[in-house]
C-alpha positions, 0 to 999 in steps of 0.5 A: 388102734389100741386105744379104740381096743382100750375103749372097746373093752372099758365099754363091754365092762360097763354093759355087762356090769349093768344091775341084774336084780331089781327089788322093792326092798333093800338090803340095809332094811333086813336087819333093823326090821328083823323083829318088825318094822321099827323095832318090837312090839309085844302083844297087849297085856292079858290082865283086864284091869290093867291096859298096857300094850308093850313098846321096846321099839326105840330101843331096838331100833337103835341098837339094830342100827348099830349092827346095820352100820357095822355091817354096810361098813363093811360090805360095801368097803371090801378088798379088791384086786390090783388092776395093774398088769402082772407083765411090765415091758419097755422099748428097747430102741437097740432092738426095736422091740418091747423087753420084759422089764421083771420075770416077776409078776408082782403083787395081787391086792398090792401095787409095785413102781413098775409101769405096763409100757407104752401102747401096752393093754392088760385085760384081767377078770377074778372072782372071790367070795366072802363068806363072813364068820364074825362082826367085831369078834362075834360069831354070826353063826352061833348067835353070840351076837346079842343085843338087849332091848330096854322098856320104853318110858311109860310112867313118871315115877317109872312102872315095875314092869319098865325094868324087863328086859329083851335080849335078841340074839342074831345068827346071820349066814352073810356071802358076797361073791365079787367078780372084778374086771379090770384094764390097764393102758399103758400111756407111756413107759412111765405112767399107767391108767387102770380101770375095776368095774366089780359085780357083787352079789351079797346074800343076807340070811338072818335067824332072830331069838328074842327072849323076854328077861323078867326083871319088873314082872318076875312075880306074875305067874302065868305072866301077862304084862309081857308076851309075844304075839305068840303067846309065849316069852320066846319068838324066833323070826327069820329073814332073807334077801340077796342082790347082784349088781355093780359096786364102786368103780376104781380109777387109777393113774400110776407114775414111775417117777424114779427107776434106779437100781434096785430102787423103784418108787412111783405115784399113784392116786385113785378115784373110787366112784359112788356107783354101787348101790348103797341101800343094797350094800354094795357101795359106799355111796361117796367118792373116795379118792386115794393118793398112794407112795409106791417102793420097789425093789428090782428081784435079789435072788428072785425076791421083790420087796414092796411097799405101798403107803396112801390114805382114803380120803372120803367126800363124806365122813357120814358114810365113809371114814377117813384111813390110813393104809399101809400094804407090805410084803414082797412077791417072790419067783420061785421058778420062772413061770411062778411068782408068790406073792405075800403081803399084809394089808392093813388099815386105820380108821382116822377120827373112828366113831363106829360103836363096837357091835353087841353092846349093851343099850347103855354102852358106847365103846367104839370099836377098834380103827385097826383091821389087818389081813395077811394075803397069800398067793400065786401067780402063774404063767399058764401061757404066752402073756397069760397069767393065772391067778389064786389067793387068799386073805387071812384076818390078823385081827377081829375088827369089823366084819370078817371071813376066816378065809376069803379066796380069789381066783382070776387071770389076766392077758396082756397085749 
């Protein structure tokens, strides 16, 4: 009967989880399009004696792809709740009844060893928004992400006039709204199977201002060899789009392998499946699959510490990095129906080749394989095997795309 409640429930996910939005364009074409497609194009020179029809396109096609890979990077590989039950029972033969095994309701990005229990079903929903301040230390909001764009290879010797340059600054307001359903089923006292279906909607609005640097051409006054269509040695140029639809799915399996006191370690391994679309950003678009080491402790004085230690291994390196990760921290009871929960969660990029975004064209300084997170949250037991949930992660460092401060809220039942 609790399984045909568990198949029931796994089935509502993947119907509601079903895209919503359906577009000719993609996402990932924003940003290298922002000037036009396969770069810039400056309109042809104003001197009659002299045709030239200017060309940075090979350059800023590549530098904008750089800031495109940082970004769908990190879009599509953003942090997702536990799936695993805030309640753990077990079967007391003696009174022929499930006991609660922890007055603790453990962790929320983070695992403990704890298991659900046998027969047992926890249900849970969050929703958490991203709205993203930096890439790589760089603020989106204020345009001091820039990247330069050089002449393209005219003459042999080279022309002056191949000396200009452009610089483009991007100011770029990115959101994503991730709402997460999960289940767990426990199938027996000691192993657990879990499911995270999440919906994502990212939202992309970018503001481009490019600005001709007159290197080569400094001398010509009015300038004619190099101008926008506009006639002018400035051109500001705007694009937006958003998309809602399924991201990867998790599947996870946890064994509790030892159960001492106060020592509890357990096992665990995790498939994420390439079903998010990764031309809209929100998938990786390659399995993953993550073995993980659990260590818990049973409370002292109302304190659990805990300990997860795994790595990501990808199916392609081309689209997704292998890492390491490592999530520390201890959730704590401050009264009996409130639990706190802190953790820093932490990743490292094995083998790292992402260029750091902003560079100059001539630069190739990889960016760092560190990114760090400090959560901070609450669980609270609004009623029966209710649970109310709120968090939010705070950056420890500056890699890679990053909120100043993403906050989740959520619930979840257990049955």
């Amino acid at each position: 009967m609790r399984m045909r409640k568990v198949a029931a429930a796994l089935a509502m996910c993947t119907l509601v989880a079903a895209p919503s939005i359906a577009r000719a364009d993609s996402l990932s074409e924003l940003l290298p399009n922002l000037f036009g497609k396969g770069g810039i194009l400056l309109a042809p020179s104003a001197n009659p004696a002299f045709s030239h029809q200017p060309h940075f396109t090979v350059s800023s096609e590549q530098q904008l792809t750089i800031v495109n890979d940082s970004l769908r990077g990190q879009l599509s590989n953003a942090p997702l709740p536990s799936p695993v039950g805030g309640f753990t029972f077990r079967f007391d033969p003696t009174l022929g009844a499930f006991t609660r095994t922890t007055d603790s309701f453990g962790p929320i990005y983070s695992q403990r060893a704890d298991t659900t229990g046998r027969g047992r079903i926890t249900l849970g929903g969050s929703y958490s928004r991203f709205t993203f301040d930096t890439l790589d230390g760089k603020d989106l909001n204020n345009g001091d992400l820039n990247v330069t764009f050089i002449h393209e290879p005219v003459g042999n010797p080279p022309f002056a006039f191949e000396k200009d340059t452009i610089t483009g600054r991007i100011k770029a307001g990115i959101t994503s709204d991730i709402f997460v359903m999960s289940g767990t089923y426990g199938v027996t006292d000691n192993f657990d199977l879990s499911i995270a279906v999440p919906i994502i909607r990212t939202e992309i609005r970018l503001t481009g201002i490019a600005t001709i640097n007159r290197i080569g051409t400094a001398n010509e006054n009015p300038p004619t060899t190099h101008r926008f269509s506009n006639g002018q040695e400035t051109l500001t140029v705007r694009s937006a789009d958003e998309s809602t639809g399924i991201g990867d799915i998790v599947l996870r399996a946890k064994y509790n392998f030892l159960r001492t006191t106060p020592v509890l370690l357990a096992a665990g391994l995790d498939l994420r499946l390439p079903s998010g679309s990764v031309d809209d950003l929100r998938g990786l678009g390659t399995p993953v699959v993550s073995p993980v080491f659990i260590a818990s402790t049973q409370p002292f004085f109302g304190i659990s510490p805990h300990v997860n230690l795994g790595l990501h291994l990808s199916g392609n390196t081309s689209k997704a990095d292998h890492e390491f990760f490592y999530n520390v921290g201890f959730d704590w009871t401050v009264v009996k129906p409130v639990t706190f929960v802190f953790d820093v969660l932490g990743r490292r990029i094995i083998d790292n080749h992402r260029l750091q975004a902003g560079q100059g064209p001539d630069s190739t300084k990889i960016a760092d394989s560190n990114i760090a997170d400090a959560s901070i949250g609450v669980k609270v037991n609004v009623w029966k095997n209710v649970l109310g949930v709120a968090n939010v992660l705070l950056p420890l460092n500056r890699t890679g795309l990053r909120d100043n401060a993403a906050w989740l809220v959520g619930a979840e039942v257990s049955f």
